[in-house]
Backbone as a printed PyTorch tensor [residue, N CA C, xyz], in Angstrom:
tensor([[[ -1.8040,  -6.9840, -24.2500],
         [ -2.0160,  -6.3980, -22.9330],
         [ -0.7730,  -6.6320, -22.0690]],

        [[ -0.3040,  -5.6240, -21.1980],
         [  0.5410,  -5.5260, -20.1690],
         [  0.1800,  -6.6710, -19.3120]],

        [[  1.4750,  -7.1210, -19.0500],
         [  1.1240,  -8.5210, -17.6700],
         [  1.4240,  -7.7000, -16.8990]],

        [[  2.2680,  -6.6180, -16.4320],
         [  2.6070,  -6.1720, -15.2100],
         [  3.2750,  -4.9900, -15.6050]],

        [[  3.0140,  -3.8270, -14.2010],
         [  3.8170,  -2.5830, -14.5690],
         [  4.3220,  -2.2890, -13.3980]],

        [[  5.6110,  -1.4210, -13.5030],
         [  6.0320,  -1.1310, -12.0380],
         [  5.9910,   0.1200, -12.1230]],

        [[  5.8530,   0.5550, -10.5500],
         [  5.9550,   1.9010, -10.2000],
         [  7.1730,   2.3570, -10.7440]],

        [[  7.0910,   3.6830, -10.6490],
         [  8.1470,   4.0260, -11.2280],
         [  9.1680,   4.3750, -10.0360]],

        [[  9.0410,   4.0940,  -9.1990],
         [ 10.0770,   3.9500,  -7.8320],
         [ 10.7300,   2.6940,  -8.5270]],

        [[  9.8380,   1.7880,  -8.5550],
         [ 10.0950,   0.2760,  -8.7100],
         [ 11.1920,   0.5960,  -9.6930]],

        [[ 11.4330,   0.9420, -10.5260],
         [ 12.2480,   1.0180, -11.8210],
         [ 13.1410,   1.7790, -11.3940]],

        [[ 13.2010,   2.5670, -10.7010],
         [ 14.3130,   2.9070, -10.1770],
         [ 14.8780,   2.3950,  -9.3820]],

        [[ 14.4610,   1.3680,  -8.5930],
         [ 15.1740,   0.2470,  -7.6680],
         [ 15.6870,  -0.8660,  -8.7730]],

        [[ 15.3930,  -0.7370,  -9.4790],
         [ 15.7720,  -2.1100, -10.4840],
         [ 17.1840,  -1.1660, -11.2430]],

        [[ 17.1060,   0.4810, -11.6340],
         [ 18.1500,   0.7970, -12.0400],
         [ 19.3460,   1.1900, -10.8810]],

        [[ 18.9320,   1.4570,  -9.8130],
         [ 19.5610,   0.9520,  -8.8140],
         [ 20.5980,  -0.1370,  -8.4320]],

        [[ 19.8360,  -1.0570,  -8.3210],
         [ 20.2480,  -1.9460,  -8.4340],
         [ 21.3020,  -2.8260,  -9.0810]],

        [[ 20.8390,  -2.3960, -10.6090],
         [ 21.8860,  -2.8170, -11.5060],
         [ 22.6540,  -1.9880, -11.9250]],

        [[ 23.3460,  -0.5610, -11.1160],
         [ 24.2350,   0.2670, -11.2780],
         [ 24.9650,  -0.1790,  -9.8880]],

        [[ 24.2370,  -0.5720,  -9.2900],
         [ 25.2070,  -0.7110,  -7.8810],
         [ 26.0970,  -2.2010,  -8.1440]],

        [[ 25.4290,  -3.4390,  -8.8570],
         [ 26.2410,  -4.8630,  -9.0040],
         [ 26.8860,  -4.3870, -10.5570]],

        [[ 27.0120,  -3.9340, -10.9840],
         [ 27.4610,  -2.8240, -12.7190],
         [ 29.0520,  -2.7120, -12.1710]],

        [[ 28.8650,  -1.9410, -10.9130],
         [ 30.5470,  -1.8000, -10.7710],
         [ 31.6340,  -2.4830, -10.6440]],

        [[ 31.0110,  -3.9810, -10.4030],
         [ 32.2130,  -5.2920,  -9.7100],
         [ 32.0680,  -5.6230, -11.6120]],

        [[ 30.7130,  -5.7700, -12.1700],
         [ 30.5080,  -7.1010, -13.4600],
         [ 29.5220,  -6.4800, -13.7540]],

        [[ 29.3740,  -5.5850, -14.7980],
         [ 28.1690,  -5.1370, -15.9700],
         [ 27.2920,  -6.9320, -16.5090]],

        [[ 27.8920,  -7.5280, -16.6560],
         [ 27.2970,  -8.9930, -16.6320],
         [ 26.4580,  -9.6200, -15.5510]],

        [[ 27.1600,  -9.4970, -14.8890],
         [ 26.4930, -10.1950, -13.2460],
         [ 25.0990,  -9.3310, -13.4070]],

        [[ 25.4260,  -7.9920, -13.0830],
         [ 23.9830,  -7.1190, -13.2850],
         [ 23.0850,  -7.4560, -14.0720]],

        [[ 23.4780,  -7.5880, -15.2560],
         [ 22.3280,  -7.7000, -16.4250],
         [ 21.6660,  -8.9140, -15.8190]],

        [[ 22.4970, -10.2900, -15.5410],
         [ 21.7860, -11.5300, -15.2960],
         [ 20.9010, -11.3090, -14.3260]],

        [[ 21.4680, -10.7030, -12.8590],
         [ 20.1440, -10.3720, -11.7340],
         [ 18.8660,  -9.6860, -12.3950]],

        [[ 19.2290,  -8.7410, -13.5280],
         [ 17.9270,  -8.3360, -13.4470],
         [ 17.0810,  -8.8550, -14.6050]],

        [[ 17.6150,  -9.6630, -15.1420],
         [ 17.0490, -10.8570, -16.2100],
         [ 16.2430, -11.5060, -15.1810]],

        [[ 16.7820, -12.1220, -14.1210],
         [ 16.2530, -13.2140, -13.1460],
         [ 14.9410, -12.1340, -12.3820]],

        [[ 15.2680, -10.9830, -12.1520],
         [ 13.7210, -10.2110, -11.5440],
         [ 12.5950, -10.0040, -12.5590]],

        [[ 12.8410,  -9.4610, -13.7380],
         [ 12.2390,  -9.6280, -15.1160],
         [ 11.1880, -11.2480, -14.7440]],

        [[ 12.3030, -12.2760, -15.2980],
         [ 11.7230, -13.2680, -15.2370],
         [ 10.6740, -13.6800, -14.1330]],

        [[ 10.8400, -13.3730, -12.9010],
         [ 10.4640, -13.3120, -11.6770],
         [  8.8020, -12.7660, -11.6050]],

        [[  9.4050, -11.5560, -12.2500],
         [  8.1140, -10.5210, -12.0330],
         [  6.6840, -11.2200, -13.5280]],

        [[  7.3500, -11.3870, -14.2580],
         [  6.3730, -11.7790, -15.4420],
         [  6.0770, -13.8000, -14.8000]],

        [[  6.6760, -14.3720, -14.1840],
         [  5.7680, -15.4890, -12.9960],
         [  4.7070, -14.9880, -12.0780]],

        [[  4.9710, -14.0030, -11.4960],
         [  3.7970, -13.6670, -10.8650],
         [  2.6990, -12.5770, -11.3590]],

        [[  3.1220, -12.3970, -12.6160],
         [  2.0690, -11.5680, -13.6250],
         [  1.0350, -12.6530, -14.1330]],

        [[  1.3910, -14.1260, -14.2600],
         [  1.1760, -15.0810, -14.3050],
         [  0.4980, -16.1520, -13.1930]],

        [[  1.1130, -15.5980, -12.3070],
         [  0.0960, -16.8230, -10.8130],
         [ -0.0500, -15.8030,  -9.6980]],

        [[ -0.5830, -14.5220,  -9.7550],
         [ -0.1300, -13.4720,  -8.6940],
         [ -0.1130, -13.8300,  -7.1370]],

        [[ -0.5260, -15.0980,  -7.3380],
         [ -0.7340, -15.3920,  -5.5670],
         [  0.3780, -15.9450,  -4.9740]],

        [[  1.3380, -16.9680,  -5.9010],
         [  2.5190, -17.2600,  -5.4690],
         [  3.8760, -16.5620,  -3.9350]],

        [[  3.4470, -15.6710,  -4.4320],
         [  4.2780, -14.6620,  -3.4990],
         [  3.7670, -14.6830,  -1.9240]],

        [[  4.3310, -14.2160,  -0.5720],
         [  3.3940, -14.3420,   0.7610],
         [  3.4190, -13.3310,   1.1550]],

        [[  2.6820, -13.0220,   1.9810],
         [  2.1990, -11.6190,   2.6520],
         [  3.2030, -11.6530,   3.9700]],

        [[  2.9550,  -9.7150,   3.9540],
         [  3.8390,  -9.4640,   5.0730],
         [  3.1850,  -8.9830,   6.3730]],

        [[  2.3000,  -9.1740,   6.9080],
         [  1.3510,  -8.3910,   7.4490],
         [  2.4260,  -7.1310,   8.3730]],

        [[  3.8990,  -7.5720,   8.9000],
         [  4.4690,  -7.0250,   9.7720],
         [  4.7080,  -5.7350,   8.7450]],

        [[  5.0650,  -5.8350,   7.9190],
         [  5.5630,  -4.5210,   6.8920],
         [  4.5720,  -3.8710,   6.1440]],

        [[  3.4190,  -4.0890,   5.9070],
         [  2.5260,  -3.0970,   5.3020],
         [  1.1910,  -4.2100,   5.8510]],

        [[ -0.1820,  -2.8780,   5.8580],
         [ -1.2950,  -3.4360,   6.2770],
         [ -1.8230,  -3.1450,   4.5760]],

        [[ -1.3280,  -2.7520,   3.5170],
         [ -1.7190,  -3.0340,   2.5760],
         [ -1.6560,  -4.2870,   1.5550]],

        [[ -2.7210,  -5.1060,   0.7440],
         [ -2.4650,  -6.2030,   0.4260],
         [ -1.6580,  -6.6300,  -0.9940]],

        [[ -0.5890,  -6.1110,  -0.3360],
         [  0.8050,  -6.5050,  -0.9860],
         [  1.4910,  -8.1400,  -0.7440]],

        [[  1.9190,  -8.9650,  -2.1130],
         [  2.5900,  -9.9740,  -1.6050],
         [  4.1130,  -9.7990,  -2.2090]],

        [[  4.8740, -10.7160,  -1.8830],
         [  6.5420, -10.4560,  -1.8550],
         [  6.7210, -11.5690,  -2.3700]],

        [[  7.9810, -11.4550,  -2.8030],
         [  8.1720, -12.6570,  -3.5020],
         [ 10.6270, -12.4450,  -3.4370]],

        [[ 11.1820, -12.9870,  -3.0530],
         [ 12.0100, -13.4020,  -2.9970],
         [ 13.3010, -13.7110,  -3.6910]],

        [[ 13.9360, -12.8030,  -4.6090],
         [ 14.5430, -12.9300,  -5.5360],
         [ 15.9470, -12.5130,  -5.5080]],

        [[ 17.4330, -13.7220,  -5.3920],
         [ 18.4340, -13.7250,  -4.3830],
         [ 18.2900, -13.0240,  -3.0520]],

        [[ 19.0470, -11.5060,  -3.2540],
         [ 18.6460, -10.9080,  -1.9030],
         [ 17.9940,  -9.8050,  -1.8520]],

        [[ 17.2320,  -9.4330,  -2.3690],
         [ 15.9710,  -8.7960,  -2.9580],
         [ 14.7690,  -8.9960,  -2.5210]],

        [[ 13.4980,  -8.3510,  -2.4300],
         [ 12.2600,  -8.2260,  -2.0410],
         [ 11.3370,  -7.7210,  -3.1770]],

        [[ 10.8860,  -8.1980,  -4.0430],
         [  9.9250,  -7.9240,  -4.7930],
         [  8.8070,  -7.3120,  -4.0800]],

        [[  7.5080,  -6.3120,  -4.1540],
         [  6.6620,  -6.0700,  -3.2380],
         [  5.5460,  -5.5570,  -4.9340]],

        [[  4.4150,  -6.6420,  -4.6670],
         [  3.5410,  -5.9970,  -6.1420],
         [  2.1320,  -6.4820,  -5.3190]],

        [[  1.3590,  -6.0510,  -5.9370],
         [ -0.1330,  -5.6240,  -5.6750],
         [ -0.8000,  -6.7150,  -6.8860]],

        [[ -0.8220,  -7.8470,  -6.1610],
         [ -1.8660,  -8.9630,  -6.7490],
         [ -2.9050,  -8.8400,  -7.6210]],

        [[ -3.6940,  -7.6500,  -7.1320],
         [ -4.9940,  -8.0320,  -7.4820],
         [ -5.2420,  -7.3460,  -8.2720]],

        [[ -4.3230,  -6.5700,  -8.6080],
         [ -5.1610,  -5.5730,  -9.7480],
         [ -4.1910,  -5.8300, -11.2440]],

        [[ -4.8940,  -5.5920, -12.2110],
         [ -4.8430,  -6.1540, -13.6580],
         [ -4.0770,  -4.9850, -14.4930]],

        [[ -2.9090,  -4.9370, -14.8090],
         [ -2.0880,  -6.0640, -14.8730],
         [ -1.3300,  -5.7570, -13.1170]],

        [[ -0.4720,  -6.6000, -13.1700],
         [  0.2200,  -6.8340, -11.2180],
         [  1.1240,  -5.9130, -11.3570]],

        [[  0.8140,  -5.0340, -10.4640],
         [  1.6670,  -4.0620, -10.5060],
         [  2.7630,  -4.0520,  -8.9590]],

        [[  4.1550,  -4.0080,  -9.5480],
         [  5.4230,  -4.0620,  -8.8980],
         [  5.6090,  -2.4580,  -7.9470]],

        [[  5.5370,  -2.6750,  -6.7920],
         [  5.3950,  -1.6290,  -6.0470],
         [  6.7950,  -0.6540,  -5.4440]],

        [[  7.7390,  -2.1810,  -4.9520],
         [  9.1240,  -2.1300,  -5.1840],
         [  9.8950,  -3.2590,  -4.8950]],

        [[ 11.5220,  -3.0600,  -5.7430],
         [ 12.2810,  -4.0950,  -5.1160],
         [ 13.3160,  -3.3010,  -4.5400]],

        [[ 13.7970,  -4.3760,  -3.2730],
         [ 14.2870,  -3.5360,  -2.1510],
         [ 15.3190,  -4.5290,  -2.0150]],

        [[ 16.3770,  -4.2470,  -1.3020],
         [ 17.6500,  -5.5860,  -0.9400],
         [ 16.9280,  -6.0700,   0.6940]],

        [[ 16.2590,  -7.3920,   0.4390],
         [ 16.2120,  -7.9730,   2.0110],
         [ 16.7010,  -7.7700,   3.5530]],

        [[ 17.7200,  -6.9290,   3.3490],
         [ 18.6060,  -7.1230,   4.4000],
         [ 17.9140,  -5.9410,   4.8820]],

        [[ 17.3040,  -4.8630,   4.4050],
         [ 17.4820,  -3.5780,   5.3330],
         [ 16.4220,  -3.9890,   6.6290]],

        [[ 16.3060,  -3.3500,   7.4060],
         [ 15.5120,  -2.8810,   8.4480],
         [ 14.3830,  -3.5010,   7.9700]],

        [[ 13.2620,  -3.8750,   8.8170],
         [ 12.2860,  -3.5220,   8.2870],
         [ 11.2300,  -3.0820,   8.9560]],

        [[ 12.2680,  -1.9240,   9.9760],
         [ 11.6190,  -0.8890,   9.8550],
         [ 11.0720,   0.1400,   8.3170]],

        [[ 12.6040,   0.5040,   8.2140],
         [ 13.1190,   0.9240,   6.7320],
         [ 12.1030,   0.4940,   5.4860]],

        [[ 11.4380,  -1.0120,   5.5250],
         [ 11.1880,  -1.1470,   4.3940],
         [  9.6140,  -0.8220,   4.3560]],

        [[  8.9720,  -0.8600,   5.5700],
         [  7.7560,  -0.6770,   5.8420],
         [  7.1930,   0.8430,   5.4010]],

        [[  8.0500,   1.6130,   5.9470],
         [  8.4610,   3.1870,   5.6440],
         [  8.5910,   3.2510,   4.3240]],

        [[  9.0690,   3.1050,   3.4130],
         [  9.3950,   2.8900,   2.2120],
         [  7.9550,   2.2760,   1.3320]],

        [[  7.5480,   1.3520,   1.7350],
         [  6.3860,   0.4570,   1.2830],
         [  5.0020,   1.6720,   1.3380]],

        [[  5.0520,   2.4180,   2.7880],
         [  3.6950,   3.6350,   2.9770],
         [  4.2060,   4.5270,   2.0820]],

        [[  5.0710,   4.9920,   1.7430],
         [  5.1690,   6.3880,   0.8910],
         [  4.9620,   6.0740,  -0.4190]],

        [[  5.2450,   4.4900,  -1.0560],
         [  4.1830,   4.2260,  -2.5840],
         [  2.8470,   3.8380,  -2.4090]],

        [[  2.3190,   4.7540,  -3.1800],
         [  1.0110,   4.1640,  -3.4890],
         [  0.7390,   3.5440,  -4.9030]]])
């Protein structure tokens, strides 16, 4: 059985991601997203770990923290599904906006 699946936004923030740190170090990349991998299959594992945002979504999404990154997955449902990862820094206006248009 699946511990966890991501949206498929989600997977595109993760290929994102590792096309955007790809250009300085194809290495560096791979390791960040080894470390979200790893990340994401911990809380496929303890889904509560992560804390809620109430300011960024009224849906019960928890986050979880990974360098400068935002994990955003849906606890409760079997397997934990990864909603998105986002770089911390933006707005969050931006990320809230972003967070309503996945379901």
């Amino acid at each position: 059985m699946k511990r966890f699946v991501l949206h498929p936004e989600a997977f595109a923030d993760l290929n994102e991601i590792w096309e955007y740190i790809a250009t300085d170090s194809p290495d560096a990349a791979d390791r960040v997203l080894d470390e979200m991998y790893e990340a994401i299959t911990s809380l496929a594992s303890f889904p509560q770990a992560g804390h809620s945002r109430p300011d960024l979504t009224s849906r019960p999404l928890r986050f979880q923290i990974v360098r400068d990154y935002v994990i955003a997955y849906a606890p409760d449902l079997k397997p934990v599904a990864v909603v998105a990862i986002l770089h911390g820094r933006r707005n969050p206006r931006v990320l809230a906006a972003i967070l309503n248009q996945r379901s």
